[in-house]
Backbone as numpy.savetxt, mean C-alpha at the origin, in Angstrom:
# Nx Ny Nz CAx CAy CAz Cx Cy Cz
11.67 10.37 15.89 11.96 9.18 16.70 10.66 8.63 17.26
10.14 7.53 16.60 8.84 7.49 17.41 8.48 5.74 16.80
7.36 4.91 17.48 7.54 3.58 17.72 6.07 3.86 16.69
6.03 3.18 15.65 4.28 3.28 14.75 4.27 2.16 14.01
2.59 1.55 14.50 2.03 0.81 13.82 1.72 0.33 12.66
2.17 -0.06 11.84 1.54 0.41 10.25 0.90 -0.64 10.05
-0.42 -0.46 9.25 -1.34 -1.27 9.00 -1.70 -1.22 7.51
-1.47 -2.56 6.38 -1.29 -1.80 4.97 -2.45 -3.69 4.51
-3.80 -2.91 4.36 -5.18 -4.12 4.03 -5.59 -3.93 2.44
-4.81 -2.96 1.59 -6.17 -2.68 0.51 -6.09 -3.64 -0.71
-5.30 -4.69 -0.28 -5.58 -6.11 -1.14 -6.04 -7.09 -0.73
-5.44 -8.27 -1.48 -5.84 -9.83 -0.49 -4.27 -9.76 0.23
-3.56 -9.16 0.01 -2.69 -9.45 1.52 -2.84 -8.13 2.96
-3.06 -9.13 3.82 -3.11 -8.22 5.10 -1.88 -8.57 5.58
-1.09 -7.02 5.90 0.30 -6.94 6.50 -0.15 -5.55 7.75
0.97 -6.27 8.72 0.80 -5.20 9.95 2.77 -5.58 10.29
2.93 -4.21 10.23 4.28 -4.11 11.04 4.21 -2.94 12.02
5.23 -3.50 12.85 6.11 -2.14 13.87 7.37 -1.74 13.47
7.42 -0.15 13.45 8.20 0.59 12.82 9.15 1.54 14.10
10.42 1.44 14.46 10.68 2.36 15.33 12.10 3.11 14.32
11.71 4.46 14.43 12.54 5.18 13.98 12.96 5.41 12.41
11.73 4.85 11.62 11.48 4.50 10.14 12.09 3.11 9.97
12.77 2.23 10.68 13.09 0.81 10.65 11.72 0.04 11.06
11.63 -1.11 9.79 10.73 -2.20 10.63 11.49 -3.42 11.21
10.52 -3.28 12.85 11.52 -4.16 13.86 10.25 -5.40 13.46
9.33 -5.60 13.14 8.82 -6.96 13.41 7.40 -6.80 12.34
7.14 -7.53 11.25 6.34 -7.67 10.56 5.42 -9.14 10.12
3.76 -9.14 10.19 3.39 -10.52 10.37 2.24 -10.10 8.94
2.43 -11.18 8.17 1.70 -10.80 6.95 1.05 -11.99 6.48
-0.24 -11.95 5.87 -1.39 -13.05 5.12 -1.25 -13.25 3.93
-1.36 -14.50 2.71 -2.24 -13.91 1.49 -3.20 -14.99 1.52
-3.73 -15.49 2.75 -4.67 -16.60 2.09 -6.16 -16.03 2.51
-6.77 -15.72 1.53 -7.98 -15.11 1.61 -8.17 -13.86 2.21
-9.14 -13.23 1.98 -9.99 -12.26 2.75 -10.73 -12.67 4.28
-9.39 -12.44 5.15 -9.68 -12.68 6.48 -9.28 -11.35 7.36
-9.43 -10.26 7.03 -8.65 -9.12 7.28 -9.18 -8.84 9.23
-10.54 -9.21 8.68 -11.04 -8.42 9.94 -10.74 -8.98 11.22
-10.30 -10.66 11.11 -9.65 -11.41 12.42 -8.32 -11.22 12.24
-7.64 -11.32 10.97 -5.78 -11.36 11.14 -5.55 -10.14 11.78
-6.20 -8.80 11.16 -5.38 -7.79 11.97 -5.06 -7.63 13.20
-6.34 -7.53 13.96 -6.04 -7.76 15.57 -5.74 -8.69 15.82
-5.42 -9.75 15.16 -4.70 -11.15 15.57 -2.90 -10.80 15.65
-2.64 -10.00 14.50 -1.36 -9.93 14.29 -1.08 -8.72 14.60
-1.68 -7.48 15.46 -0.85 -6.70 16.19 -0.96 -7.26 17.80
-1.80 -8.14 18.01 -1.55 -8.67 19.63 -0.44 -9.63 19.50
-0.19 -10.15 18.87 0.88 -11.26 18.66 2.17 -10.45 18.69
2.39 -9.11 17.59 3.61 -8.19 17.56 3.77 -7.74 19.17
2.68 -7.25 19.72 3.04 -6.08 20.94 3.58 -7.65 21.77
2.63 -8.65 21.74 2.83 -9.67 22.90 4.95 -10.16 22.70
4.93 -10.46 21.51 5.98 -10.81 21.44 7.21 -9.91 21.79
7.05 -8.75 21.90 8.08 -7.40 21.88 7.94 -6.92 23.36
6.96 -7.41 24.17 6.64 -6.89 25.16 6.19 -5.59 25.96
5.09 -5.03 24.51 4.53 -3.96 24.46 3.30 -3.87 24.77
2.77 -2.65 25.14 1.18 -2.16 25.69 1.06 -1.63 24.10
-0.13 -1.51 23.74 -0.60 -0.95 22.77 -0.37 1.02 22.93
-0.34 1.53 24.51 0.16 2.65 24.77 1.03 3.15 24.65
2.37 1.79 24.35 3.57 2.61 24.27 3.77 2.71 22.39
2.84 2.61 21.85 2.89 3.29 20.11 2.97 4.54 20.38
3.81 5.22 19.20 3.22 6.88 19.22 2.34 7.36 18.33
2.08 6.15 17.52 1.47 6.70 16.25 0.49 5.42 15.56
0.07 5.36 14.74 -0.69 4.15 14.00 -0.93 4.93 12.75
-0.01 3.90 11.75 0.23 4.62 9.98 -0.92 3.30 9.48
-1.73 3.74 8.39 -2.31 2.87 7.86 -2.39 3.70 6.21
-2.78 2.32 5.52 -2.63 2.51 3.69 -4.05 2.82 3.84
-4.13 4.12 3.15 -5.49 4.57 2.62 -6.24 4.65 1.38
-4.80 3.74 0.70 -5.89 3.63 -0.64 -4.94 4.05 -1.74
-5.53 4.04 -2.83 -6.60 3.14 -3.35 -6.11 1.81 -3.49
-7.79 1.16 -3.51 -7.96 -0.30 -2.94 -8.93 -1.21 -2.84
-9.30 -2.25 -2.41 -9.99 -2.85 -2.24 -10.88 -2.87 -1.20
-12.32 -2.04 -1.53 -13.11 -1.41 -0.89 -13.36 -1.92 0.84
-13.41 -3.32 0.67 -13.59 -3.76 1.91 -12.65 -4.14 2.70
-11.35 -4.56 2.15 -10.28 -4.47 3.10 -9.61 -3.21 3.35
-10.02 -1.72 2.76 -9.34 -0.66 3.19 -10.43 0.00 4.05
-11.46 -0.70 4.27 -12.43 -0.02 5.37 -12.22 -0.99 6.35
-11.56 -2.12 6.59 -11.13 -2.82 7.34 -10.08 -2.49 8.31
-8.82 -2.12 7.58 -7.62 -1.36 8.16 -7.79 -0.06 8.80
-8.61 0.88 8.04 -8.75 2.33 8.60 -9.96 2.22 9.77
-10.55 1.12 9.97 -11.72 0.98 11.14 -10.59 0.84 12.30
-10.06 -0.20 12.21 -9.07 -0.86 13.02 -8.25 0.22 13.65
-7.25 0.94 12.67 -6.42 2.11 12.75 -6.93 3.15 13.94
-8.33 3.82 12.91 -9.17 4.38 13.83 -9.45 4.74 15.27
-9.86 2.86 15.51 -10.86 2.81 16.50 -9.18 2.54 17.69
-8.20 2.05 17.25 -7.06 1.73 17.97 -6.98 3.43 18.51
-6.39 4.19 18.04 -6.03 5.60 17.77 -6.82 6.45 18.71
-8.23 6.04 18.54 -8.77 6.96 19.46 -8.66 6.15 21.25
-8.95 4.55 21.18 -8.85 4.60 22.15 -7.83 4.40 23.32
-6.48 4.71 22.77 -5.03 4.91 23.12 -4.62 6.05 23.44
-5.51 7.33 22.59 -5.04 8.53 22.24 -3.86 9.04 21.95
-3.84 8.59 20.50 -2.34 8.51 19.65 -2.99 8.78 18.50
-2.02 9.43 17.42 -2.06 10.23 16.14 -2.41 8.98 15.19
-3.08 9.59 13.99 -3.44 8.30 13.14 -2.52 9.39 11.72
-1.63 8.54 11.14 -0.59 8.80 10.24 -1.78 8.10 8.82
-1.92 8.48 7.49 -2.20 7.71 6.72 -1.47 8.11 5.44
-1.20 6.95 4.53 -0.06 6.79 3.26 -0.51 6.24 2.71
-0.61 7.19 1.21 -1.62 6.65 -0.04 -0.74 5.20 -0.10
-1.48 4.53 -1.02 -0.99 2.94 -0.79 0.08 3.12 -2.52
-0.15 3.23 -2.96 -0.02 3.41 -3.93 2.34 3.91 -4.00
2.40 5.14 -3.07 3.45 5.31 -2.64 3.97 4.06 -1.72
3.14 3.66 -0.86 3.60 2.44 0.14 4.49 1.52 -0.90
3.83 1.00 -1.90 4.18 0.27 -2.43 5.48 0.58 -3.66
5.39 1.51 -4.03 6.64 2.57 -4.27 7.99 2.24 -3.57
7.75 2.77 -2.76 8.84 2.18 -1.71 9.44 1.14 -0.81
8.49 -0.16 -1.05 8.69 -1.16 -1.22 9.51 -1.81 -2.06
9.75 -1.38 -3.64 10.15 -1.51 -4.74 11.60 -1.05 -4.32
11.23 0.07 -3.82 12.86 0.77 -3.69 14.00 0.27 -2.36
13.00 -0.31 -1.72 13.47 -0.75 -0.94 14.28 -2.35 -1.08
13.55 -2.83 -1.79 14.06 -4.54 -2.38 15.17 -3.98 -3.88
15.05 -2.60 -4.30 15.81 -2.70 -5.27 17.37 -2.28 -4.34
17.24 -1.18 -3.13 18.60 -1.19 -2.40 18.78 -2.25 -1.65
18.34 -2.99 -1.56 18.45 -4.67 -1.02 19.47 -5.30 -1.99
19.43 -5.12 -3.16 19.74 -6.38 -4.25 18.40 -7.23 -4.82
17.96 -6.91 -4.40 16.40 -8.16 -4.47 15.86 -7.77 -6.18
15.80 -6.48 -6.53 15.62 -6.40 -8.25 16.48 -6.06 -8.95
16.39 -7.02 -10.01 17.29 -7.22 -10.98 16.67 -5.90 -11.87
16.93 -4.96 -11.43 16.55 -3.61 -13.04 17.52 -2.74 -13.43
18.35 -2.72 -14.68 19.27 -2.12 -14.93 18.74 -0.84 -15.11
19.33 0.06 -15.05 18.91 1.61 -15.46 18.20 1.96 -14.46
17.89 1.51 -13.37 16.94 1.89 -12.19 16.91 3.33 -11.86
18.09 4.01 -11.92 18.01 5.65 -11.11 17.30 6.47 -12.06
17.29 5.91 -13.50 16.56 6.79 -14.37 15.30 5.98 -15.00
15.03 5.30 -14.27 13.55 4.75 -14.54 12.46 4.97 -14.31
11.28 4.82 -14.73 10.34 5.21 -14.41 9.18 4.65 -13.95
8.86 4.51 -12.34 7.74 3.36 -11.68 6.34 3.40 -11.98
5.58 2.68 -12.28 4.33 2.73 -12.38 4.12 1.51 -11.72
3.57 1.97 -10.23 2.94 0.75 -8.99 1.43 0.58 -9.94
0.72 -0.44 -9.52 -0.50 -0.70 -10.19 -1.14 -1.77 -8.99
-2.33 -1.40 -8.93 -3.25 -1.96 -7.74 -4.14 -2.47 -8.65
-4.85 -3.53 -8.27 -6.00 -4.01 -9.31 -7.00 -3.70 -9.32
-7.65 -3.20 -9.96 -9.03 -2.86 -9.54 -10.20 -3.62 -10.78
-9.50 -4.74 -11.43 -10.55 -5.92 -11.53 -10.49 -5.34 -13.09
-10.80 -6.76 -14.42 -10.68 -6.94 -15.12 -9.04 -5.79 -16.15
-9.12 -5.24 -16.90 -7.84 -4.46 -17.44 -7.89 -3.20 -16.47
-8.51 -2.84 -15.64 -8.19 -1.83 -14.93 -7.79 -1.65 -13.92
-6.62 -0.56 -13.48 -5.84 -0.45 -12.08 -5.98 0.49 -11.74
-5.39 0.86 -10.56 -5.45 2.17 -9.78 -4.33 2.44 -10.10
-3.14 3.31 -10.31 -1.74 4.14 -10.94 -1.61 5.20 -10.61
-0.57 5.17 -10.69 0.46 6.64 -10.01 2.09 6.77 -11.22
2.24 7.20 -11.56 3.78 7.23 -12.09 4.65 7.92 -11.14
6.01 7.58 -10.53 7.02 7.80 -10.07 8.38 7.30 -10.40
9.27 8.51 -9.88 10.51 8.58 -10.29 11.38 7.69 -9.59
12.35 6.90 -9.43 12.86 6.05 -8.87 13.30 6.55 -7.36
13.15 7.79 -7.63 13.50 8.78 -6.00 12.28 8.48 -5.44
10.85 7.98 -5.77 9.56 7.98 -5.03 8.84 9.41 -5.21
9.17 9.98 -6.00 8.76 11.62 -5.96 7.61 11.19 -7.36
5.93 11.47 -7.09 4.75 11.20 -7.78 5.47 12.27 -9.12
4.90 11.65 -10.00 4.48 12.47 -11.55 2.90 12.73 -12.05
2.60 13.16 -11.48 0.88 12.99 -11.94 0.08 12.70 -10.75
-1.23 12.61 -10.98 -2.02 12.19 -10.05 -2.30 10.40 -9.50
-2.97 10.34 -8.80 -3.71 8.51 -8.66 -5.00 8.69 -10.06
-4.97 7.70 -10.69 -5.96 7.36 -11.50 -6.41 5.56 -11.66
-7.70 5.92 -11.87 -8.10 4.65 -12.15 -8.03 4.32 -13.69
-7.03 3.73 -14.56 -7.19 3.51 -15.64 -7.17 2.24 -16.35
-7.60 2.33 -17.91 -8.25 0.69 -18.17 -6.70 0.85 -19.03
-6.11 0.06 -19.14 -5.01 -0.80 -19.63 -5.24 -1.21 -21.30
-4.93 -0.99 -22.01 -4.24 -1.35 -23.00 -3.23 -1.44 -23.94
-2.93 -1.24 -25.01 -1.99 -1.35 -26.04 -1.65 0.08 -26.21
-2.13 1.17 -25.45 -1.66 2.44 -25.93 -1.62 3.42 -24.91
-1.94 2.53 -23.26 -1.58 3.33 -22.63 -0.15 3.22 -22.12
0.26 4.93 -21.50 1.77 5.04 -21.33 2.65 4.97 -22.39
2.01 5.29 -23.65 2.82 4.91 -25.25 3.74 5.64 -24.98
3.69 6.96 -24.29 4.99 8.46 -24.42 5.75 8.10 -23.37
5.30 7.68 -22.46 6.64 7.34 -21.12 7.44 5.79 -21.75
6.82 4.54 -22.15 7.52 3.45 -23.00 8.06 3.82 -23.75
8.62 4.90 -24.74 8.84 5.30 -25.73 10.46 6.19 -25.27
10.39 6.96 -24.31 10.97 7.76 -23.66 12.39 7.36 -23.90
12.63 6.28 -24.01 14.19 5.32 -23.57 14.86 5.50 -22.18
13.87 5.45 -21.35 14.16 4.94 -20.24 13.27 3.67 -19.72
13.80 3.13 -18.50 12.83 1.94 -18.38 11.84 2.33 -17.35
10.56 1.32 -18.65 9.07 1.68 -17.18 8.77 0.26 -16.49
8.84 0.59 -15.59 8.75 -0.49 -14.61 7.44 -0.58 -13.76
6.85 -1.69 -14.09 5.61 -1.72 -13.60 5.46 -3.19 -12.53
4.84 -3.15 -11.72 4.70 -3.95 -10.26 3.34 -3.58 -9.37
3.02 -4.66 -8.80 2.20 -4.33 -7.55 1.17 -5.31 -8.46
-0.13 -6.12 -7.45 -0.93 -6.56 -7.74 -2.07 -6.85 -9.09
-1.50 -5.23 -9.66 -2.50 -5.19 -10.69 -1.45 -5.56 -12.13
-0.55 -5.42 -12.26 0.90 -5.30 -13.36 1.01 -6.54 -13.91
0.84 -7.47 -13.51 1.39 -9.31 -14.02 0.38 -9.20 -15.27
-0.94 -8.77 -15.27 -2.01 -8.99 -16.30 -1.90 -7.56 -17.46
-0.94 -6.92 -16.95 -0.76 -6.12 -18.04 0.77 -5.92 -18.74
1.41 -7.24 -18.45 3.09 -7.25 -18.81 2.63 -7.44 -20.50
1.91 -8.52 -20.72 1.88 -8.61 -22.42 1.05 -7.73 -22.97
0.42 -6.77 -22.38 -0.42 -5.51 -23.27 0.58 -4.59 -23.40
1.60 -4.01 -22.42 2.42 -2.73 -22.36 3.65 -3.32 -22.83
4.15 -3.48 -24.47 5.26 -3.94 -24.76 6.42 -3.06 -24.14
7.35 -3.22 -23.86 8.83 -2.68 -23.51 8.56 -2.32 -22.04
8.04 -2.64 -21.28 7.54 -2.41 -19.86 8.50 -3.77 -19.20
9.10 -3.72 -18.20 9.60 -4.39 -17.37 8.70 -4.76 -15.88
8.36 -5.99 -16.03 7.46 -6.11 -14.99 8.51 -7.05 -13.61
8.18 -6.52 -12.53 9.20 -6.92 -11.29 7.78 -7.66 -9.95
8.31 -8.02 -9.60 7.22 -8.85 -8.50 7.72 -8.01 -7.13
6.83 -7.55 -6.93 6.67 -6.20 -5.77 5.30 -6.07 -5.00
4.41 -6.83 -4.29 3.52 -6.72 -3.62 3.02 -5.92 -2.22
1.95 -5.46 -1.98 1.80 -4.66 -1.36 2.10 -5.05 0.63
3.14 -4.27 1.13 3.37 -4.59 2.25 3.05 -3.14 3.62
3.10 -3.49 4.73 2.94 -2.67 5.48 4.77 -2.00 5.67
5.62 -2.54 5.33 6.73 -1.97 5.65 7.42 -1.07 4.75
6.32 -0.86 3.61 6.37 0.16 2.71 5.63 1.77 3.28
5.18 1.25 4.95 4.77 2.61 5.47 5.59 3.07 6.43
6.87 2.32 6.69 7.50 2.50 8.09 8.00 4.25 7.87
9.15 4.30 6.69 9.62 5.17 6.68 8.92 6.46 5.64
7.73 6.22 5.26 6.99 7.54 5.22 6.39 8.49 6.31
5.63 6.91 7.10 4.78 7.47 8.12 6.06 7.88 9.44
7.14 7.45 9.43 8.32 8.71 10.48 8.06 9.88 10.01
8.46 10.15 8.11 8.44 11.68 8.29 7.19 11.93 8.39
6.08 11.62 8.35 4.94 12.55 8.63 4.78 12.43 10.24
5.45 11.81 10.66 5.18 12.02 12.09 5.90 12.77 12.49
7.00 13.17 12.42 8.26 14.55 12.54 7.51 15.67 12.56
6.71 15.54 11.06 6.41 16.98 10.62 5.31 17.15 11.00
4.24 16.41 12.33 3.50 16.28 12.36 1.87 16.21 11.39
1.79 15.76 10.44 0.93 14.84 9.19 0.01 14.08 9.93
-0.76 14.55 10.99 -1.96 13.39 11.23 -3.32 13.74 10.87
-4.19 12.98 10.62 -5.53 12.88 10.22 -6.13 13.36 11.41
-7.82 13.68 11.12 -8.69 14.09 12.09 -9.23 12.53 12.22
-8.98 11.67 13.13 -9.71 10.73 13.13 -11.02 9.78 13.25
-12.00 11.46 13.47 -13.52 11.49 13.76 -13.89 11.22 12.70
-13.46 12.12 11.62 -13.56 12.46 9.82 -13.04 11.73 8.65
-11.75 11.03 9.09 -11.10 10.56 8.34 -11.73 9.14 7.47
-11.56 9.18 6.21 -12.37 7.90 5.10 -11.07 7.69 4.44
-10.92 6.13 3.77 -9.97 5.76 2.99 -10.27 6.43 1.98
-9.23 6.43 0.79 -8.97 7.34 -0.30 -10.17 5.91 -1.43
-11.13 5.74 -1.58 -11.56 4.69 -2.45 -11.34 5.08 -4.09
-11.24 6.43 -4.16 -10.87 6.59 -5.74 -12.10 6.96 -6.44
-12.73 5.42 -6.50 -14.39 5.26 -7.41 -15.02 4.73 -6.25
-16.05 4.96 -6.70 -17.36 4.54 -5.68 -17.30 3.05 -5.62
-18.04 2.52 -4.58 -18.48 1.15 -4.54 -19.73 1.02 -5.11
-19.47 -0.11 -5.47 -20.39 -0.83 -6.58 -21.37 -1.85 -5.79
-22.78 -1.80 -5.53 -23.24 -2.85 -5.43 -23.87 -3.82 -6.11
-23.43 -5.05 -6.55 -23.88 -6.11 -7.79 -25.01 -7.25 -7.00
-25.82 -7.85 -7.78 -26.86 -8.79 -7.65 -26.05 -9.74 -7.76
-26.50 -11.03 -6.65 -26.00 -11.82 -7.02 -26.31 -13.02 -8.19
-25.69 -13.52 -8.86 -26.60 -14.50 -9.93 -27.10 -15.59 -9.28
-26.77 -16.15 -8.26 -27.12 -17.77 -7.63 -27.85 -17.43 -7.53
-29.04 -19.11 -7.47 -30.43 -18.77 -6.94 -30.12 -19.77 -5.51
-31.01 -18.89 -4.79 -30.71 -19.21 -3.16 -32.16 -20.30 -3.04
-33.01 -20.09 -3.78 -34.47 -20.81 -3.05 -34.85 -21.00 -4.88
């Protein structure tokens, strides 16, 4: 039973909800640009103001750790962080990857996706991580992982044995739209990454107590960051 923040940045959409009791009571979400570092604290003062909350009465602050988009998931977990310590409240974190998992599952017990065969299907969330390659996870329509997080490059032959299977693979999340015509027999669903895909993970890890050291704690980045030259000439 407990009132938590969730904070979910590792795309171009920045989402922040409040979660009491694994329900989200109030959620405020972006996709226009990379503005992470003003919307967030813009849009949890706006939640507490509107609900008529202190930032003290949270019990917790859940944030997406990845994998992601290097600078908006060091955006969220700064934020998370620096909230966490100076409240002194638990910092909850949920690979993003599941967040978005359950997002899916959540709009599919909605009515919201049209996927026949759903209980025996098989999810593959996909995060972008720029030209044919995503970040991936395979899961069971229960949300229960098959494998690890990987960063993999996309083509005509990956996932050949799970497409093949005769069940349906269902692929979604940011990175999936650019790989519907490479992965024939793949069912692609419009499922984007939200913070209210952390409400009801980050309860049970707060039950079972699941918190981070928040001195120590780094987003999950996967692969390293890359630093590139720029081509413009400035002078």
């Amino acid at each position: 039973m407990a009132l938590i923040l969730c904070i979910e940045t590792g795309t171009d959409i920045c989402s922040v909800g409040i979660a009491r009791d694994g329900e989200l009571i109030s959620l405020r979400e972006s996709d226009e640009g990379r503005d992470h570092a003003r919307q967030v604290a813009l849009f949890v003062d706006e939640m507490l103001h509107e609900m008529g909350l202190q930032p003290e009465d949270l019990d917790a602050v859940a944030v997406g750790k990845g994998p992601g988009s290097y600078t908006g998931l060091r955006i969220g977990v700064s934020f998370a962080k620096g909230l966490c310590y100076g409240i002194c409240k638990p910092l909850i974190a949920i690979g993003s990857l599941d967040a978005l998992v359950e997002v899916a599952r959540e709009d599919y017990e909605a009515g919201i996706l049209p996927v026949e065969g759903w209980e025996s299907a098989l999810l593959c969330p996909m995060v972008d991580a720029r030209r044919m390659e995503v970040y991936t996870q395979l899961f069971t329509s229960e949300g229960v992982a098959q494998g690890e997080v990987e960063a993999k490059i996309i083509d005509a032959e990956s996932f050949a044995e799970e497409r093949a299977s005769g069940g349906k693979f269902v692929i979604f999340g940011n990175g999936a739209k650019k790989c519907e015509e490479v992965l024939s027999g793949a069912q692609w669903i419009r499922v984007v990454p939200s913070a209210r895909g952390l409400a009801r993970p980050a309860e049970e890890a707060y039950e079972k107590g699941l918190f981070e050291d928040i001195a120590y704690f780094e987003p999950f980045y996967l692969k390293d960051f890359v630093v590139t030259t720029s081509k413009k000439k400035l002078f």
